[in-house]
C-alpha positions as CSV (number, residue, x, y, z in Angstrom):
1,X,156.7,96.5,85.9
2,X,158.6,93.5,85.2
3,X,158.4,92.4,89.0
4,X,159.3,95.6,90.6
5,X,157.9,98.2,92.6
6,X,158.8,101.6,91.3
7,X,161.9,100.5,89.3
8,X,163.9,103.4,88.6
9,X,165.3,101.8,85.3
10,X,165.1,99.3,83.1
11,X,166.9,97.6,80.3
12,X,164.2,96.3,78.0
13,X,162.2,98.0,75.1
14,X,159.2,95.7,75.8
15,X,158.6,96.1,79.7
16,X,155.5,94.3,80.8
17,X,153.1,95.8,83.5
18,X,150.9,94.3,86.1
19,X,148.2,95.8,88.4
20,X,147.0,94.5,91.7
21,X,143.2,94.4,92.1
22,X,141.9,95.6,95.4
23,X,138.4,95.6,96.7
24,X,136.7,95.2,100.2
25,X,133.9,93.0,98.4
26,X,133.7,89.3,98.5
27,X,134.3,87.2,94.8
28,X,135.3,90.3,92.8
29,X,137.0,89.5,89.6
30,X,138.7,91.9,87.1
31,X,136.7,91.4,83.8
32,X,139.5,94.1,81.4
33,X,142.1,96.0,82.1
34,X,143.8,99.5,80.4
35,X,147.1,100.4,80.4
36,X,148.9,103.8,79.8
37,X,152.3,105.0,79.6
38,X,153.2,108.2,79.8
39,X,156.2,110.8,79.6
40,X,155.6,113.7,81.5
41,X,154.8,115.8,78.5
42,X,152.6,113.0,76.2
43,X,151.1,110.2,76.1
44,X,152.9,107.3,74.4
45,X,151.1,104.4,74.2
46,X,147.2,103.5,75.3
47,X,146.2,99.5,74.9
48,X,142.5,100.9,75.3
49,X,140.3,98.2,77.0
50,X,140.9,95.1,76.3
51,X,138.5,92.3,77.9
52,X,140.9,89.9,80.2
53,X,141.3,88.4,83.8
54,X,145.0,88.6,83.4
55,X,146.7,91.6,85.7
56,X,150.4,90.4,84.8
57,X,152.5,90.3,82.5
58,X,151.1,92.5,80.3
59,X,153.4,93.5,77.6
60,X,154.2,97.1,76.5
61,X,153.7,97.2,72.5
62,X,153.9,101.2,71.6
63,X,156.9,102.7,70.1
64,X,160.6,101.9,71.4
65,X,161.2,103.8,75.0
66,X,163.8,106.1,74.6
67,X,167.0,105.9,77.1
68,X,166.5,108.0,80.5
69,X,162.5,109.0,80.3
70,X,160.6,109.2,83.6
C-alpha cells in the first residue's frame, strides 16, 4: 500500500494497493487481480475481478476511509 509494508497509517483517502505474485513455475503471468478492504467488522469495498497484468498501483475507489480504522 502506497509502497509500504504493513503501514500503520496513512494520509490519503485513495490509497493504492499492490500484490506480489509468487510461484515456483517457470513463465507464470497474473492474468486479473481482486482486491478487498476490510474493517474488522465489514467489508468496505470489493473491485471484483477485473482482467489485468498490473499488480501495482491499483487504486482504492470505495467510500472515503474513515480516520483511525485497522
Amino acid at each position: 500500500m502506497e509502497y509500504r509494508h504493513n503501514p500503520i497509517g496513512l494520509d490519503g483517502v485513495r490509497p493504492r494497493f499492490g500484490c506480489k505474485l509468487e510461484s515456483d513455475g517457470q513463465n507464470v503471468v497474473q492474468t486479473a487481480r481482486q482486491t478487498t478492504v476490510k474493517t474488522a467488522d465489514r467489508s468496505v469495498w470489493n473491485s471484483g475481478s477485473v482482467q489485468t497484468q498490473q499488480s501495482i498501483l491499483t487504486e482504492y475507489l470505495g467510500p472515503n476511509l474513515q480516520p483511525h480504522t485497522t
